[in-house]
C-alpha positions in Angstrom: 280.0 134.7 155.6 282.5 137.0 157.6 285.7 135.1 159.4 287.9 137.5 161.1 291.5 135.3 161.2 292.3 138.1 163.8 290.1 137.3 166.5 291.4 133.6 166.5 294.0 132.3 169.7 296.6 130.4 167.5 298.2 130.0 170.7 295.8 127.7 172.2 296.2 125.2 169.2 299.2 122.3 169.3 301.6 122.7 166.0 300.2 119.0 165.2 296.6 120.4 165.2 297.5 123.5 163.3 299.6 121.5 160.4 296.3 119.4 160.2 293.9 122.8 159.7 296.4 124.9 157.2 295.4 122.9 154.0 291.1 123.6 154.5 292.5 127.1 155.4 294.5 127.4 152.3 291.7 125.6 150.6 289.2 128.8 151.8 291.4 131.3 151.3 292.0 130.1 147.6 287.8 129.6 147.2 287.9 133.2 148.7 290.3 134.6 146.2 288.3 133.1 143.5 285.2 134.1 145.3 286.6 138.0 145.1 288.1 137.8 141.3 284.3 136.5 140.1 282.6 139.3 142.5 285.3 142.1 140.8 284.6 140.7 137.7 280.7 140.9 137.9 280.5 143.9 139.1 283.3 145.1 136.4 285.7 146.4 138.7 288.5 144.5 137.0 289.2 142.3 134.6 287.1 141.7 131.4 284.4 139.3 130.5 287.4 137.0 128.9 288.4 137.0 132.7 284.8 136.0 134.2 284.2 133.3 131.3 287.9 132.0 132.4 287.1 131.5 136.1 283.6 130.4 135.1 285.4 127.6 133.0 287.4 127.0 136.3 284.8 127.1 138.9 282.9 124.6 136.4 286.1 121.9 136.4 286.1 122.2 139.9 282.3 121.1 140.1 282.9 117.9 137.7 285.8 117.3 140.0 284.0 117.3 142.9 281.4 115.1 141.6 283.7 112.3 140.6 285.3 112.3 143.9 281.4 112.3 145.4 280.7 108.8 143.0 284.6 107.5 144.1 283.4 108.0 147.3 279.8 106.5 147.3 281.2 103.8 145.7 284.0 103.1 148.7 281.5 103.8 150.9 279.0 100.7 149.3 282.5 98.8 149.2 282.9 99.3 152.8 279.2 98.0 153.6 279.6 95.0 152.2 282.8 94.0 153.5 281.5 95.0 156.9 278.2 92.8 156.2 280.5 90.2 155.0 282.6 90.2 158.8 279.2 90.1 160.5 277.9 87.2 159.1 281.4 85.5 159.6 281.4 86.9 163.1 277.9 85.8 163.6 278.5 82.1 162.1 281.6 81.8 164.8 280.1 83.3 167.5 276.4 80.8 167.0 279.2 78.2 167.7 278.5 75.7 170.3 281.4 75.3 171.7 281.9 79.5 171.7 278.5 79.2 173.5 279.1 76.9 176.0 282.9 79.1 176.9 281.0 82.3 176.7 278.2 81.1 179.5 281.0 80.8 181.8 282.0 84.1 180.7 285.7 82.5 179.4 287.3 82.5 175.8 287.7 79.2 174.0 291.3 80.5 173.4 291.9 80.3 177.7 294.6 78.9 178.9 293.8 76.1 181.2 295.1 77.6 184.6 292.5 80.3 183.7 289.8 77.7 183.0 290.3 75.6 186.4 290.7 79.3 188.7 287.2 80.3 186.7 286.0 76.6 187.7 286.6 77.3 191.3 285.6 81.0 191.2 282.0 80.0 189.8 281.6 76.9 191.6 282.1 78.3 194.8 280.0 81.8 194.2 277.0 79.6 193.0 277.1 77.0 195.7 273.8 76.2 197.5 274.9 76.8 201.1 276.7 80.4 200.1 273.0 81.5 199.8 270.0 82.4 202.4 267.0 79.6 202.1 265.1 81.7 200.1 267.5 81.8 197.5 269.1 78.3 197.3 266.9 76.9 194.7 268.3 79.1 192.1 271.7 78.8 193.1 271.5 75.0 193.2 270.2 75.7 189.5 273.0 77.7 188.5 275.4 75.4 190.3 274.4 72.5 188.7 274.4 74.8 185.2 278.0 75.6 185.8 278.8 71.9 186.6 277.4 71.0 183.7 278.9 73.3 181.4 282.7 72.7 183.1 282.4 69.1 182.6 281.8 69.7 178.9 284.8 71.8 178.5 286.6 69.3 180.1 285.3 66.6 177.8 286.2 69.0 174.5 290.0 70.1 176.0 290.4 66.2 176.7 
C-alpha cells in the first residue's frame, strides 16, 4: 500500500476534523515504522536477529491485545442487544396499550394537553363530516365520522 501524505489538501479539513484523524495517523505511521524495522531486519539491512525476534515478540503482544479488545467488544456488543431487545418489548407492551391505541387512532399523545385534545376534536370532526364529502364518498366519511365520535367520547370518559 503506497499513501503519498503530500498529495493530501490539509486545507480543506476543519482543525476539529483533523484533531479527530491525527491519532489513526499516528497509529499508521507507528505500524509503518514497525512495518519498515521488520522489513530492514528480514532482509538484514540492519539490526540483528535479537532485533527481528524483539519486534516479533512485539508485533505478537499487539495481536493478543487486539484480540481481547475484539472479545470486550463482542461482549458489549451482545450487552447492547439485549438491553435493546429488552426496551422493545417494554416499548411494545406500552405501545399494545388500549388506551395508547385509542390516542394514537386520533393521531394524539396520551400525554396532550386538553386544549390540544378538544382543537384535534374539532379538526377531525369537521374534516370527516358527511356533508364535507361528494355523494359518492359520504358513506365512508359517515364511517369515519362516527369512528372519531366514538373514539373522542372515550377519551372524554378516561380524562373524566
Amino acid at each position: 500500500m503506497i499513501l503519498e501524505i503530500d498529495e493530501l489538501n490539509f486545507a480543506r479539513y476543519t482543525p476539529a476534523q483533523l484533531a479527530a484523524v491525527r491519532p489513526n495517523l499516528e497509529r499508521l505511521a507507528a505500524i509503518m515504522r514497525r512495518n519498515l524495522h521488520l522489513l530492514d531486519g528480514v532482509l538484514g539491512i540492519e539490526g540483528g536477529e535479537a532485533t527481528l525476534h524483539r519486534n516479533h515478540e512485539f508485533a505478537r503482544a499487539q495481536l493478543a491485545e487486539a484480540r481481547s479488545q475484539i472479545e470486550t467488544m463482542r461482549h458489549d456488543l451482545a450487552t447492547a442487544r439485549a438491553w435493546i431487545d429488552q426496551l422493545q418489548g417494554r416499548l411494545a407492551a406500552i405501545e399494545d396499550d388500549e388506551e395508547d391505541r385509542l390516542y394514537r387512532s386520533v393521531g394524539l399523545a396520551a400525554t396532550a394537553h386538553t386544549v390540544v385534545v378538544a382543537a384535534a376534536r374539532r379538526a377531525l370532526l369537521q374534516h370527516h363530516h358527511p356533508d364535507r364529502w361528494p355523494p359518492e364518498k359520504k358513506a365512508a366519511a359517515t364511517v369515519n365520522f362516527q369512528a372519531v365520535c366514538a373514539a373522542f367520547q372515550k377519551i372524554k370518559e378516561l380524562r373524566g
